[in-house]
C-alpha positions in Angstrom: 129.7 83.0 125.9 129.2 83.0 121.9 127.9 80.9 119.4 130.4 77.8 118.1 130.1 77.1 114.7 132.7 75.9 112.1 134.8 75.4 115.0 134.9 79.3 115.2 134.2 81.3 118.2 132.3 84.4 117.9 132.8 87.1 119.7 136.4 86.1 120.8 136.6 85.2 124.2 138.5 88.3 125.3 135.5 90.4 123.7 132.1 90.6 126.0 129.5 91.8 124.0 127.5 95.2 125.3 124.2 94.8 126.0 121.1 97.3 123.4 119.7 98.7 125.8 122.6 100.3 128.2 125.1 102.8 126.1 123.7 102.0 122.6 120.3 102.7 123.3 121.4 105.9 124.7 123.4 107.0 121.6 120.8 106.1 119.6 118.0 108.1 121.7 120.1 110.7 121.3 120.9 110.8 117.7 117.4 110.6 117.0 116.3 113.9 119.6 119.5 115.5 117.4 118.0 115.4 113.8 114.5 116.0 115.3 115.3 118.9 116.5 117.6 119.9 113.4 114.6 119.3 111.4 112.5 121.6 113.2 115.1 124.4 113.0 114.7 123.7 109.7 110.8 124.3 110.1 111.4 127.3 111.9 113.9 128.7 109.2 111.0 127.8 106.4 108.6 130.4 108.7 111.3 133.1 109.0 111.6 132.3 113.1 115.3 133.5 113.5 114.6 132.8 117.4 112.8 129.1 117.0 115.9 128.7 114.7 118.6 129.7 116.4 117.3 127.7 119.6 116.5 124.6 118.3 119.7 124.5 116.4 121.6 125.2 119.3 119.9 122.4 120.9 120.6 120.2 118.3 124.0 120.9 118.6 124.8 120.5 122.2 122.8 116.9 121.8 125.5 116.3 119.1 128.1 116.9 121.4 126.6 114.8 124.1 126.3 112.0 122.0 130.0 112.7 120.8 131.0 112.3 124.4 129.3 108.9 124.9 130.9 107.9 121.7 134.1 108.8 123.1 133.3 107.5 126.5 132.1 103.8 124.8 
């Protein structure tokens, strides 16, 4: 499993490669929902909605979390 070229192995054999669309694509799903929705707090500050504010950054920061646990997890 890798690609041999200048007699050089890559990944190294003890190293299996993840697949994108298992973990990573997770992570990256949900890095993406975490600045969306930190934008739109950001909105909602911009309108003088304490509540919309509040919630979404709340939101925003339990995704964060989340995706810190699957980074940890990984």
């Amino acid at each position: 499993i890798g690609n041999i070229s200048s007699s050089c192995m890559w990944p190294p054999r003890p190293i299996r490669p993840l697949s994108p669309w298992g973990v990573p694509a997770l992570n990256t799903a949900l890095l993406s929902l975490s600045g969306y929705a930190a934008q739109w707090a950001l909105k909602g500050l911009r309108q003088n909605s304490r509540m919309m504010t509040m919630c979404l950054l709340s939101f925003s920061i339990t995704v964060g979390v989340f995706f810190m646990a699957v980074q940890l997890g990984e």
